[in-house]
PDB file of N, CA, C and O in Angstrom:
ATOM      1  N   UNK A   1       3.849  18.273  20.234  1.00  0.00           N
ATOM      2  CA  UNK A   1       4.233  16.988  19.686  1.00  0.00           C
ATOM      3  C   UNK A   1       5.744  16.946  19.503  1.00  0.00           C
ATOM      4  O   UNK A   1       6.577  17.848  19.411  1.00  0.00           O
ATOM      5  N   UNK A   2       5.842  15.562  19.480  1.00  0.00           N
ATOM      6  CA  UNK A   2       7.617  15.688  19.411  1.00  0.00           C
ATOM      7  C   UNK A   2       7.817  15.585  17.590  1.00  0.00           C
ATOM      8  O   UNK A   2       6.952  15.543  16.715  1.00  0.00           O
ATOM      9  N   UNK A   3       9.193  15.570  17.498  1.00  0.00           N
ATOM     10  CA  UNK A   3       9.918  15.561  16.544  1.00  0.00           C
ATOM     11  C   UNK A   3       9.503  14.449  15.241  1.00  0.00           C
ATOM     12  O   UNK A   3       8.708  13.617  15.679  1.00  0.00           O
ATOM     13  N   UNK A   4       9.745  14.279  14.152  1.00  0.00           N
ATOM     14  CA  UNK A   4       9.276  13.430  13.491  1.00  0.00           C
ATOM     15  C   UNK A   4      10.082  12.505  13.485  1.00  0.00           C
ATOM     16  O   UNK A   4      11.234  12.821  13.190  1.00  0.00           O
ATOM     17  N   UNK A   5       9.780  10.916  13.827  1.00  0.00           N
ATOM     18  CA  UNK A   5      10.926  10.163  13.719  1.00  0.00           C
ATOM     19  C   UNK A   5      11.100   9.397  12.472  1.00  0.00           C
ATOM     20  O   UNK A   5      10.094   8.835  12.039  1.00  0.00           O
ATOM     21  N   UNK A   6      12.409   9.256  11.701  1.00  0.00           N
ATOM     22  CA  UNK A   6      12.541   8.923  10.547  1.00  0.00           C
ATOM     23  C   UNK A   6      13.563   7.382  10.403  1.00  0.00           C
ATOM     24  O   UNK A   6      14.718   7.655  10.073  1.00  0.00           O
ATOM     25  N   UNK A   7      13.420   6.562  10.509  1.00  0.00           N
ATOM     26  CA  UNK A   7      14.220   5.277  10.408  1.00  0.00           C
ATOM     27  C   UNK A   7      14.793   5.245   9.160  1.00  0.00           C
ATOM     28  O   UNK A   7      14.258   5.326   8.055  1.00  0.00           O
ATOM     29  N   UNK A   8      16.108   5.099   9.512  1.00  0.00           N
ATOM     30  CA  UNK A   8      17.439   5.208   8.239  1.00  0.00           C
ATOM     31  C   UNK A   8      16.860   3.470   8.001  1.00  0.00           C
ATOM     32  O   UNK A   8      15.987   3.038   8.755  1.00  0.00           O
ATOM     33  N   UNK A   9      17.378   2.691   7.025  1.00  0.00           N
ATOM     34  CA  UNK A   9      17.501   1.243   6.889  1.00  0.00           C
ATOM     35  C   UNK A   9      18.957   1.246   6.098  1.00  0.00           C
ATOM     36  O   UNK A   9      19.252   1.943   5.127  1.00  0.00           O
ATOM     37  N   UNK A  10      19.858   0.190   6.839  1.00  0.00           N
ATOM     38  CA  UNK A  10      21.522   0.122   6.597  1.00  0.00           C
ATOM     39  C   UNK A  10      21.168  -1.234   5.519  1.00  0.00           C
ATOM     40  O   UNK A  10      20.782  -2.281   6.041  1.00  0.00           O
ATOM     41  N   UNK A  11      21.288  -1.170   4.313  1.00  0.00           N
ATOM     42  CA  UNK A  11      21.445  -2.536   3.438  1.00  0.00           C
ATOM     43  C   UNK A  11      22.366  -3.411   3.584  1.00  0.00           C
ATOM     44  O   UNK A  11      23.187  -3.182   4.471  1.00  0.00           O
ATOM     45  N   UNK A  12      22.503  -4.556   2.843  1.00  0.00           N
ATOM     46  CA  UNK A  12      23.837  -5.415   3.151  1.00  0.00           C
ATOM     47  C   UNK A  12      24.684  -5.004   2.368  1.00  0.00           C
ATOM     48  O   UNK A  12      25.787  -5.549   2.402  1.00  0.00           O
ATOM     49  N   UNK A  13      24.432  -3.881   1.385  1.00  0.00           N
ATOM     50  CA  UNK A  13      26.149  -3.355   0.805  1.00  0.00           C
ATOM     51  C   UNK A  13      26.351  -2.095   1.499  1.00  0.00           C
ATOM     52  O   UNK A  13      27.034  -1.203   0.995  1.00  0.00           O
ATOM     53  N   UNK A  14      25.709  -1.963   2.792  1.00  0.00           N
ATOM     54  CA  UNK A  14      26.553  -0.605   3.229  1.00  0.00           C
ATOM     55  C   UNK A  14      25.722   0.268   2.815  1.00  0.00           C
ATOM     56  O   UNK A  14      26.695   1.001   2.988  1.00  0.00           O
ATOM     57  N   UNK A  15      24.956   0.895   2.464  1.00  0.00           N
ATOM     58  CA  UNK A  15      24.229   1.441   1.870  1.00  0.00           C
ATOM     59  C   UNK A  15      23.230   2.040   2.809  1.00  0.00           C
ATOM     60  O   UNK A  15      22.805   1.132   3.523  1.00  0.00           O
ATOM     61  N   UNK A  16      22.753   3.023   3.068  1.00  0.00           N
ATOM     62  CA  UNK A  16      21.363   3.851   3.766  1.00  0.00           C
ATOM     63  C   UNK A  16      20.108   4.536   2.867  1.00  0.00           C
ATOM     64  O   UNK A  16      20.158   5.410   2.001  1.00  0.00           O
ATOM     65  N   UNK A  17      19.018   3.823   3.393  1.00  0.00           N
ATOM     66  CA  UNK A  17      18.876   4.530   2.460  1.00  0.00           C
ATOM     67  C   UNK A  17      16.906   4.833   3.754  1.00  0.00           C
ATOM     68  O   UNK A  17      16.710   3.909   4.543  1.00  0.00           O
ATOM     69  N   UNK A  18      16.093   5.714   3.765  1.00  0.00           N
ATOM     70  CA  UNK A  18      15.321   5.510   4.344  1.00  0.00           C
ATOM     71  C   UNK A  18      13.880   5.640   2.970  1.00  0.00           C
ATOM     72  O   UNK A  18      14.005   5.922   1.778  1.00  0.00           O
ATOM     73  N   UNK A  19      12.486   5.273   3.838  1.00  0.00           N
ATOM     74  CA  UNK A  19      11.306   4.323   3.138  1.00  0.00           C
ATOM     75  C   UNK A  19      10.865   5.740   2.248  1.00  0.00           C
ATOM     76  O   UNK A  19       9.984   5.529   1.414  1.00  0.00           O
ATOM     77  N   UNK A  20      11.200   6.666   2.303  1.00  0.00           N
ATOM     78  CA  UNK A  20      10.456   7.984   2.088  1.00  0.00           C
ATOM     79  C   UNK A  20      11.311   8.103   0.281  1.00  0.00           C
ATOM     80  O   UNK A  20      10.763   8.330  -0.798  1.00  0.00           O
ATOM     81  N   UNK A  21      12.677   7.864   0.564  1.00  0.00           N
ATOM     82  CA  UNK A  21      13.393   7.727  -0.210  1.00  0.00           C
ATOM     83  C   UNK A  21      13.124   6.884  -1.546  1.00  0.00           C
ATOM     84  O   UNK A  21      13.059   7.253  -2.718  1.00  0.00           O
ATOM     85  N   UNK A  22      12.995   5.676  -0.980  1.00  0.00           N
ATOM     86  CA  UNK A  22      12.673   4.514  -1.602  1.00  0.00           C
ATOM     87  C   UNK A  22      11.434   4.843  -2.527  1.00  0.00           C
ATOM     88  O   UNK A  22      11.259   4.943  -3.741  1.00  0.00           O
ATOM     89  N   UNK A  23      10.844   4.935  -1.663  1.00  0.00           N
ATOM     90  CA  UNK A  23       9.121   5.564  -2.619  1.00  0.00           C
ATOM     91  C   UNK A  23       9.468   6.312  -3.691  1.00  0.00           C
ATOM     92  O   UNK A  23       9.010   5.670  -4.636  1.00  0.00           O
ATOM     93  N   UNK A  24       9.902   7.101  -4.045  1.00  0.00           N
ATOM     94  CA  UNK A  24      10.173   8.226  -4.473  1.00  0.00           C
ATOM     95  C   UNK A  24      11.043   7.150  -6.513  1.00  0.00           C
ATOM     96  O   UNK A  24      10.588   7.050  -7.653  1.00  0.00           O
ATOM     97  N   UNK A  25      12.403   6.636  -5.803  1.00  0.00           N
ATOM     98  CA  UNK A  25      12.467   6.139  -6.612  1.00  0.00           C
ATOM     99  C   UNK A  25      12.010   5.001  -7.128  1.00  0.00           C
ATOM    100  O   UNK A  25      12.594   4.696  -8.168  1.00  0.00           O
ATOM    101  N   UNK A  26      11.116   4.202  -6.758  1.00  0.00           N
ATOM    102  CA  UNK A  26      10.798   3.040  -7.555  1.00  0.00           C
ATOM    103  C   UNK A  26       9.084   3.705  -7.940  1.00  0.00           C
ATOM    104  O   UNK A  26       8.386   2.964  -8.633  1.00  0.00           O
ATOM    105  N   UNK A  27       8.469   5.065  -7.484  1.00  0.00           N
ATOM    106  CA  UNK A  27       7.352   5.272  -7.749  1.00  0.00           C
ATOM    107  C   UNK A  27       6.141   4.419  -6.659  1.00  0.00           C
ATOM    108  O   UNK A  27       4.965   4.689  -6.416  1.00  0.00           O
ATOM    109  N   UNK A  28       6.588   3.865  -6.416  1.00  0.00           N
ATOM    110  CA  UNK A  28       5.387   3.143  -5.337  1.00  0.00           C
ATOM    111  C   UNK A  28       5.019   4.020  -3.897  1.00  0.00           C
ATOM    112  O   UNK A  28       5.643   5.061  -3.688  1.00  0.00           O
ATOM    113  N   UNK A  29       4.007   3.564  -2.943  1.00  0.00           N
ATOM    114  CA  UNK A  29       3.813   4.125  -1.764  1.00  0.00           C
ATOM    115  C   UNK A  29       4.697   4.341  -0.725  1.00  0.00           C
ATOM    116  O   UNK A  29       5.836   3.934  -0.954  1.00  0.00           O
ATOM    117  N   UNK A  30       4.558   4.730   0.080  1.00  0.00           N
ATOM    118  CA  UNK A  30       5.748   4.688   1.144  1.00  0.00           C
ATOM    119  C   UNK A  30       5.486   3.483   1.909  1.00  0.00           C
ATOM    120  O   UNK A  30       6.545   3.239   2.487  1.00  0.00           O
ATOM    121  N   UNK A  31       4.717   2.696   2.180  1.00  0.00           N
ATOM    122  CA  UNK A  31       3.721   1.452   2.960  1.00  0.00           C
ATOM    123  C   UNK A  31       4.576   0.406   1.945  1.00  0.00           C
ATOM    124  O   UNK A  31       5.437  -0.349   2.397  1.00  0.00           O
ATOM    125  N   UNK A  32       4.323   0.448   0.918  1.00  0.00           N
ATOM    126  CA  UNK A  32       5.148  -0.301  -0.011  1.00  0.00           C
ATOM    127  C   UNK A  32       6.589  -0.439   0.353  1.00  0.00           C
ATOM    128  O   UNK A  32       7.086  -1.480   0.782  1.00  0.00           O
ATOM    129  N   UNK A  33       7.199   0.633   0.161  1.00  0.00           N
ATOM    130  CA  UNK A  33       8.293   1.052   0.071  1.00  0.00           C
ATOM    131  C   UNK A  33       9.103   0.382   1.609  1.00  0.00           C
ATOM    132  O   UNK A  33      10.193  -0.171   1.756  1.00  0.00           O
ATOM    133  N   UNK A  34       8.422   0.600   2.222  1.00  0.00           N
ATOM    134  CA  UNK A  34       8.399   0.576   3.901  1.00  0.00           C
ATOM    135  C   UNK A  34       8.148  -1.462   4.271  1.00  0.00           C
ATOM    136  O   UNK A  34       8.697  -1.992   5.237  1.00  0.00           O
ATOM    137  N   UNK A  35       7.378  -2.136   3.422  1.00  0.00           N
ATOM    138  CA  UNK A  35       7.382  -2.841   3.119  1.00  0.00           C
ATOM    139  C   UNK A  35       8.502  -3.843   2.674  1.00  0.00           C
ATOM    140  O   UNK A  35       8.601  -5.044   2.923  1.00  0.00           O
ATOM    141  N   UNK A  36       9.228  -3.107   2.028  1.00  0.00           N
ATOM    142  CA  UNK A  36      10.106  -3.914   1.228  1.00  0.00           C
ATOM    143  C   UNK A  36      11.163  -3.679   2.050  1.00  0.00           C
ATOM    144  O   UNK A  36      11.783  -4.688   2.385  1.00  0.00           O
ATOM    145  N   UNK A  37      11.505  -2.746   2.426  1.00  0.00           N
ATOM    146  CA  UNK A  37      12.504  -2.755   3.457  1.00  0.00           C
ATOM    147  C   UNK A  37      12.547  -3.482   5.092  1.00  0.00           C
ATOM    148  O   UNK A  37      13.626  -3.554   5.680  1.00  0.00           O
ATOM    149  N   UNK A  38      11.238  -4.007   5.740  1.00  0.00           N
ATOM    150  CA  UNK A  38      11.570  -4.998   6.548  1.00  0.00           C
ATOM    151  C   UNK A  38      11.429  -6.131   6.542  1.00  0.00           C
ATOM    152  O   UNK A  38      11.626  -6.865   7.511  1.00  0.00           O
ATOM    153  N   UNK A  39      10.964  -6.562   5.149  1.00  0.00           N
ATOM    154  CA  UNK A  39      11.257  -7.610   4.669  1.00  0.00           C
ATOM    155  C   UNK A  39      12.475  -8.354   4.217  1.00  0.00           C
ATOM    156  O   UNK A  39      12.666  -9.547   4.451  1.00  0.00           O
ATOM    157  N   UNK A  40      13.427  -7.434   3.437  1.00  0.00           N
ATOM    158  CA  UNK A  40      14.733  -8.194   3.059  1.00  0.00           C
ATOM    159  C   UNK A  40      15.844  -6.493   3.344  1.00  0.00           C
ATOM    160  O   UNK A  40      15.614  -5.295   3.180  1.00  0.00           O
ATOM    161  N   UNK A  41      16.770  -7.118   3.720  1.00  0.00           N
ATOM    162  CA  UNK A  41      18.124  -6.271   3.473  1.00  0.00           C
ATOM    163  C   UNK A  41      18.973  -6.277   2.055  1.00  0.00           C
ATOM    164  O   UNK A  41      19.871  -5.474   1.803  1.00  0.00           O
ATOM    165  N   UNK A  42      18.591  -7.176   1.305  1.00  0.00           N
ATOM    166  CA  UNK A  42      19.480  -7.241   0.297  1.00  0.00           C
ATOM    167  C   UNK A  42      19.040  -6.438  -1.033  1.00  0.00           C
ATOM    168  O   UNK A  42      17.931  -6.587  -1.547  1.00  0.00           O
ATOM    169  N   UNK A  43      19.980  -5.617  -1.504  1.00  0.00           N
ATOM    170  CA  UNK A  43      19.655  -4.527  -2.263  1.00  0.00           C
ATOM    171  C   UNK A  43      18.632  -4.865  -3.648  1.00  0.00           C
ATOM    172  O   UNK A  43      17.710  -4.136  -4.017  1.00  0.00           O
ATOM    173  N   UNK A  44      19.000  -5.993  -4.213  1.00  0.00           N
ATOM    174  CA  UNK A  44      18.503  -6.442  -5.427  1.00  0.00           C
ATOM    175  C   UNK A  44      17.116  -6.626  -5.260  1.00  0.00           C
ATOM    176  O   UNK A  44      16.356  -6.452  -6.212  1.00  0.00           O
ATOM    177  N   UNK A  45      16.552  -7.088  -3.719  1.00  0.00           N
ATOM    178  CA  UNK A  45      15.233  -7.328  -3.780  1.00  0.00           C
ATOM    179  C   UNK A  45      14.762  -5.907  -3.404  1.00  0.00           C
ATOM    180  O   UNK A  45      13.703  -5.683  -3.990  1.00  0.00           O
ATOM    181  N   UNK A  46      15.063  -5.110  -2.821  1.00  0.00           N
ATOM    182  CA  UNK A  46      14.776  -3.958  -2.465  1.00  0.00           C
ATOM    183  C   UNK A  46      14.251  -2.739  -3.646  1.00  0.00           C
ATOM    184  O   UNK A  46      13.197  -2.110  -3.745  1.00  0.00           O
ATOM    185  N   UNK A  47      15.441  -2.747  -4.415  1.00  0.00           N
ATOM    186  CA  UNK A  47      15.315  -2.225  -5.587  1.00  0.00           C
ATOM    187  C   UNK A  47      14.905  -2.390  -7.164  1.00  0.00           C
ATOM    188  O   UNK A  47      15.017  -1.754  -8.212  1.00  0.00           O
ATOM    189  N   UNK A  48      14.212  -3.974  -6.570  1.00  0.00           N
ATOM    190  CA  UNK A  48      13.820  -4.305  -7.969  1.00  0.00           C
ATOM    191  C   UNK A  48      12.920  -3.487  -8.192  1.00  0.00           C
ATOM    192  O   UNK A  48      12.499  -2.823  -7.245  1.00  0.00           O
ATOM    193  N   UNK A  49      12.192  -3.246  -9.946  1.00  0.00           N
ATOM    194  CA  UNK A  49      10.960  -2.586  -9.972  1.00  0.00           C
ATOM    195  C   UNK A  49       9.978  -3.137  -9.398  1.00  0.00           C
ATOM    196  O   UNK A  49       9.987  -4.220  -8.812  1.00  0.00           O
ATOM    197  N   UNK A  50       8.584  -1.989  -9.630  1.00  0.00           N
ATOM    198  CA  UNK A  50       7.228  -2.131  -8.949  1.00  0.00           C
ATOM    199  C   UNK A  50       6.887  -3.446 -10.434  1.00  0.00           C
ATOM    200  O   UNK A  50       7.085  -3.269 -11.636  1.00  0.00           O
ATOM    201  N   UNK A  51       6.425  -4.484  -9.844  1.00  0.00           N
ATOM    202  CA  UNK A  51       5.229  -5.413 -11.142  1.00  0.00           C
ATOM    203  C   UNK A  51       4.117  -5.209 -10.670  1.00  0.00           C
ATOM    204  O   UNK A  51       4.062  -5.482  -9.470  1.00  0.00           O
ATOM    205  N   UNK A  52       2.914  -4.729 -11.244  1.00  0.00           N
ATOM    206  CA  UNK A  52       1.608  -5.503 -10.900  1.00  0.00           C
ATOM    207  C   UNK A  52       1.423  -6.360 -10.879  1.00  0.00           C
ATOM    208  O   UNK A  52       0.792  -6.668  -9.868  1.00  0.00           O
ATOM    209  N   UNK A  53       1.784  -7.727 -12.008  1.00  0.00           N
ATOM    210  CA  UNK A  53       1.512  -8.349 -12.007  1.00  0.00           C
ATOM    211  C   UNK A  53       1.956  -9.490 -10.793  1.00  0.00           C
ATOM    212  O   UNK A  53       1.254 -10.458 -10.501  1.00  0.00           O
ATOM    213  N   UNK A  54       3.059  -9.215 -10.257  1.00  0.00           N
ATOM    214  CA  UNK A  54       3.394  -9.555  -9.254  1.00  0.00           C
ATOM    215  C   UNK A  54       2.975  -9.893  -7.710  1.00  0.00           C
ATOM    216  O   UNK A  54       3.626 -10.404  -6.800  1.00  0.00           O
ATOM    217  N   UNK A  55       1.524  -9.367  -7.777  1.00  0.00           N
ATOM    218  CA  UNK A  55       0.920  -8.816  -6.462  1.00  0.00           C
ATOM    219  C   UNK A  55       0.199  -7.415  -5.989  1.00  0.00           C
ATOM    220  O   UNK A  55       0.511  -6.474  -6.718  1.00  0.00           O
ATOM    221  N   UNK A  56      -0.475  -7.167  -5.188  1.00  0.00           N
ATOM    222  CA  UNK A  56      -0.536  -5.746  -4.996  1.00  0.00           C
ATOM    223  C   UNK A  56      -2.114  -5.123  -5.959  1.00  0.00           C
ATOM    224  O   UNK A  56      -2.499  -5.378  -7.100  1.00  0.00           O
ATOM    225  N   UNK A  57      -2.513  -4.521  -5.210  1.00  0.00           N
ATOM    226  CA  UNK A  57      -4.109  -4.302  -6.163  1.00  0.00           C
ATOM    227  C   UNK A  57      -3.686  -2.767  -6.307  1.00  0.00           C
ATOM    228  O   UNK A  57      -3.076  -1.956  -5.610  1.00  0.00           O
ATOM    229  N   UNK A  58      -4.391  -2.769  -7.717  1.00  0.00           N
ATOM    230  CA  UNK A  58      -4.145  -1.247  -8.050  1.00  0.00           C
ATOM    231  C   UNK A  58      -5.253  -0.197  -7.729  1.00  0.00           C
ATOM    232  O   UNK A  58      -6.410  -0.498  -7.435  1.00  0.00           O
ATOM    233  N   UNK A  59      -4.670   1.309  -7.836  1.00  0.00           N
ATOM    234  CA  UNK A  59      -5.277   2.018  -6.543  1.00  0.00           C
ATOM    235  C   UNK A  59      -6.967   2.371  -7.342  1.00  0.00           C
ATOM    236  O   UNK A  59      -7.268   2.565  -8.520  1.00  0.00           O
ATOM    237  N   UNK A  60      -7.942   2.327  -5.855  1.00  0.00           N
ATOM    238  CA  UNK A  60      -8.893   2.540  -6.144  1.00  0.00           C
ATOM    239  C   UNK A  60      -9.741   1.071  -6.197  1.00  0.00           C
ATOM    240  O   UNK A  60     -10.958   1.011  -6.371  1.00  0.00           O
ATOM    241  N   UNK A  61      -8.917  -0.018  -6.025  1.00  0.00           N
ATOM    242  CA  UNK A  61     -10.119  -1.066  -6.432  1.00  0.00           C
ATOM    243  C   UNK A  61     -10.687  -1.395  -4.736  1.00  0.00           C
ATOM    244  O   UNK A  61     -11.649  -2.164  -4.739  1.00  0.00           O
ATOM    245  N   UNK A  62     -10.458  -1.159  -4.009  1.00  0.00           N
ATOM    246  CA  UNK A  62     -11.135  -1.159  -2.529  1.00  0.00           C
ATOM    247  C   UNK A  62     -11.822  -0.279  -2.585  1.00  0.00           C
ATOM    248  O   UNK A  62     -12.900  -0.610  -2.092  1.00  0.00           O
ATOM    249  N   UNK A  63     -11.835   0.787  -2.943  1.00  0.00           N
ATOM    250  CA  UNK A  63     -13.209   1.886  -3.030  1.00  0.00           C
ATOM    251  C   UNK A  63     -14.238   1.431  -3.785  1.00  0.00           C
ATOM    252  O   UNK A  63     -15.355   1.933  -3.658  1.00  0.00           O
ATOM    253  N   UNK A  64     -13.980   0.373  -4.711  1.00  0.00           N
ATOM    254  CA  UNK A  64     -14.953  -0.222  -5.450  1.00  0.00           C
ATOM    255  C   UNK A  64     -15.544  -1.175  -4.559  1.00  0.00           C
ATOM    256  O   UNK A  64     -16.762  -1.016  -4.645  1.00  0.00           O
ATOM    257  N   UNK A  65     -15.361  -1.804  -3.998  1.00  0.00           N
ATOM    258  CA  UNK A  65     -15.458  -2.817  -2.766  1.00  0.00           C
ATOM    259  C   UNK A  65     -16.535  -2.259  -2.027  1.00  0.00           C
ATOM    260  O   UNK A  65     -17.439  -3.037  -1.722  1.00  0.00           O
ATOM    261  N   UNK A  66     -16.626  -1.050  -1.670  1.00  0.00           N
ATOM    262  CA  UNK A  66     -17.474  -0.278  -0.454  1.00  0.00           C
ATOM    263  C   UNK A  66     -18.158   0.047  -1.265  1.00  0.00           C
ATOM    264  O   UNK A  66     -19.296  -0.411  -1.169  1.00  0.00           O
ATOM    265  N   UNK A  67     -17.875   0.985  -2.480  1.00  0.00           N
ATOM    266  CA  UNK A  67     -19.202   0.823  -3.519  1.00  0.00           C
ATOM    267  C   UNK A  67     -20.656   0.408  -3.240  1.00  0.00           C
ATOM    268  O   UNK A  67     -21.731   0.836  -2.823  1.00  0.00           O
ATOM    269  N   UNK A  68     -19.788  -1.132  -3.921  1.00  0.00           N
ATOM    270  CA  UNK A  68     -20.879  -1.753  -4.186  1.00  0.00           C
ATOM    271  C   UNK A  68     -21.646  -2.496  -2.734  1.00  0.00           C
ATOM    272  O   UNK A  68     -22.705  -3.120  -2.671  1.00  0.00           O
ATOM    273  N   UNK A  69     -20.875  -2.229  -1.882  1.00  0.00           N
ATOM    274  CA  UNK A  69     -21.771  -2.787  -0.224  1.00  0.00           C
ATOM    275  C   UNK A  69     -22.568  -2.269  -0.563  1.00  0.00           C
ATOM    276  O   UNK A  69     -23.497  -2.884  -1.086  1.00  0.00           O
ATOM    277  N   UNK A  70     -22.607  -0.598  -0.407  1.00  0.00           N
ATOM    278  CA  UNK A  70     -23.482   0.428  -0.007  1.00  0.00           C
ATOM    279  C   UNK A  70     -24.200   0.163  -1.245  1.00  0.00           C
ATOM    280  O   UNK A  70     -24.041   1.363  -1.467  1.00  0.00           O
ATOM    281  N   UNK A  71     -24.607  -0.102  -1.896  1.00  0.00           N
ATOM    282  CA  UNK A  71     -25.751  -0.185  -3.145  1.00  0.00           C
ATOM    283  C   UNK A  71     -26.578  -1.411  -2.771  1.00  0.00           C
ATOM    284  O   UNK A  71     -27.805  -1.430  -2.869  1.00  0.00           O
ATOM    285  N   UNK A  72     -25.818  -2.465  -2.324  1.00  0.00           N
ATOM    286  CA  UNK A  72     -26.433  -3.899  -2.423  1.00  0.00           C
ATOM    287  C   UNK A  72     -27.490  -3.181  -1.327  1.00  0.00           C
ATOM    288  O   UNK A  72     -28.705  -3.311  -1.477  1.00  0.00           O
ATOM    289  N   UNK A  73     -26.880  -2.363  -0.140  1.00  0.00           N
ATOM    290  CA  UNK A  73     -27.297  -2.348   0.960  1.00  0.00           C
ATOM    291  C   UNK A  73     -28.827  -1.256   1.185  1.00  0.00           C
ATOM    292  O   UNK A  73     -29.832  -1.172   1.891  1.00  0.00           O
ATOM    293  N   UNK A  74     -28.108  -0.541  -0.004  1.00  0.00           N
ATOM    294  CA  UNK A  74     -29.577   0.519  -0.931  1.00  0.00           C
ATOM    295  C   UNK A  74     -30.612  -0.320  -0.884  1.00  0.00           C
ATOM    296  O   UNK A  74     -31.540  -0.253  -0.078  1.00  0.00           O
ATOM    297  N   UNK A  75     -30.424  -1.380  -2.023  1.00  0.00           N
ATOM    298  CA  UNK A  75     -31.312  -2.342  -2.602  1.00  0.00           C
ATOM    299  C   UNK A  75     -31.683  -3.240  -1.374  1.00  0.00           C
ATOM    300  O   UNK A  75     -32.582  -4.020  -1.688  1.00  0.00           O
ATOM    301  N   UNK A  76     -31.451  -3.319  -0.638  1.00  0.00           N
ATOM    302  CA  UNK A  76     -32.063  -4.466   0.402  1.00  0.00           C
ATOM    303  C   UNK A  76     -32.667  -3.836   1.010  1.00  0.00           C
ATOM    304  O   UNK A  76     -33.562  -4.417   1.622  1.00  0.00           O
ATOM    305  N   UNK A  77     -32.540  -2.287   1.204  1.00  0.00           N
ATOM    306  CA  UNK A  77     -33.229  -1.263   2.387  1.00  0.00           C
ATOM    307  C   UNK A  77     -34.704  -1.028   1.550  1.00  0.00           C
ATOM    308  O   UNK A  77     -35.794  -1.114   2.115  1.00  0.00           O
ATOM    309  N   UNK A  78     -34.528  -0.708   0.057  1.00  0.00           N
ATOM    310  CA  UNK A  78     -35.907  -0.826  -0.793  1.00  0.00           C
ATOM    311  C   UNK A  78     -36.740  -2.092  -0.843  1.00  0.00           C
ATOM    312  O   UNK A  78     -37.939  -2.171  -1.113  1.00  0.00           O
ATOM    313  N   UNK A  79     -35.865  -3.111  -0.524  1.00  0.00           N
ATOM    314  CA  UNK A  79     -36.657  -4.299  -0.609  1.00  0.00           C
ATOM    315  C   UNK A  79     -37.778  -4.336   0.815  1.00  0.00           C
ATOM    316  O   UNK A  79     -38.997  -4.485   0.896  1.00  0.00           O
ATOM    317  N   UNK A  80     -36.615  -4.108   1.909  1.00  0.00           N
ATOM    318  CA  UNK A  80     -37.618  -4.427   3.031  1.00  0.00           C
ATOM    319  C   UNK A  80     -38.648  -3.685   3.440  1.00  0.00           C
ATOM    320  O   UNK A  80     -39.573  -4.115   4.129  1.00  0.00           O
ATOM    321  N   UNK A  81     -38.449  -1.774   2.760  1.00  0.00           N
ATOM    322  CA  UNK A  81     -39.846  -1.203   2.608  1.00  0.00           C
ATOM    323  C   UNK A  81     -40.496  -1.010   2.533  1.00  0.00           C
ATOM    324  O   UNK A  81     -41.224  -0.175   3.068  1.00  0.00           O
ATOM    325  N   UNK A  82     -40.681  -2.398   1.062  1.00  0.00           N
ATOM    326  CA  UNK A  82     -41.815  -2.744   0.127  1.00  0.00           C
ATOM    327  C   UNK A  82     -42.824  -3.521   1.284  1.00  0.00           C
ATOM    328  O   UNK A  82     -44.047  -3.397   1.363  1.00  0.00           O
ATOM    329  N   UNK A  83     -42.051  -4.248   2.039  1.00  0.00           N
ATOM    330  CA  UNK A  83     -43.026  -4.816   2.496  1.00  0.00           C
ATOM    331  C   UNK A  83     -43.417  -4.572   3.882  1.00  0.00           C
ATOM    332  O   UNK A  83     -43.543  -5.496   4.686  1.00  0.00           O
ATOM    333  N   UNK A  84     -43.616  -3.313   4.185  1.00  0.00           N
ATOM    334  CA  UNK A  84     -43.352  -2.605   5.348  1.00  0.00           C
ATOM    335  C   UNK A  84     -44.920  -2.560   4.743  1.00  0.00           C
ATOM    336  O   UNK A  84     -45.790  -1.913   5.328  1.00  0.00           O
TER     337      UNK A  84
END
């Protein structure tokens, strides 16, 4: 395999900074992080803090999601048994 490739991002004050980085200080994902950087160049939006309330589901609530498929999907498999 080749080399790992790492994308610097140049801000509008001159500034470098890459997504791995970013994560690190605002605490969020790198997807996040990675996020915010090809979305805007300008530092203030870049570096604002993480809000929840802002957007963004907190971790673990999609595992709840599949959860409960697989149960509904329990319960429908007992249902159609019954009348097997």
């Amino acid at each position: 395999m080749g080399a790992l490739r790492t994308i610097v991002y140049k801000l509008d004050d001159g500034s470098e900074i890459t997504s791995r980085e970013l994560a690190k200080q605002l605490g969020v994902t790198e997807s996040a992080a990675r996020n915010r950087l090809n979305r805007s160049r300008n530092p203030k939006l870049v570096f604002k803090p993480y809000n929840p309330r802002n957007g963004g589901k907190p971790l673990g609530s999609q595992k709840q999601k599949i959860i409960d498929a697989k149960l509904k999907e329990q319960e429908m498999m007992k249902l159609a048994l019954k009348f097997i």
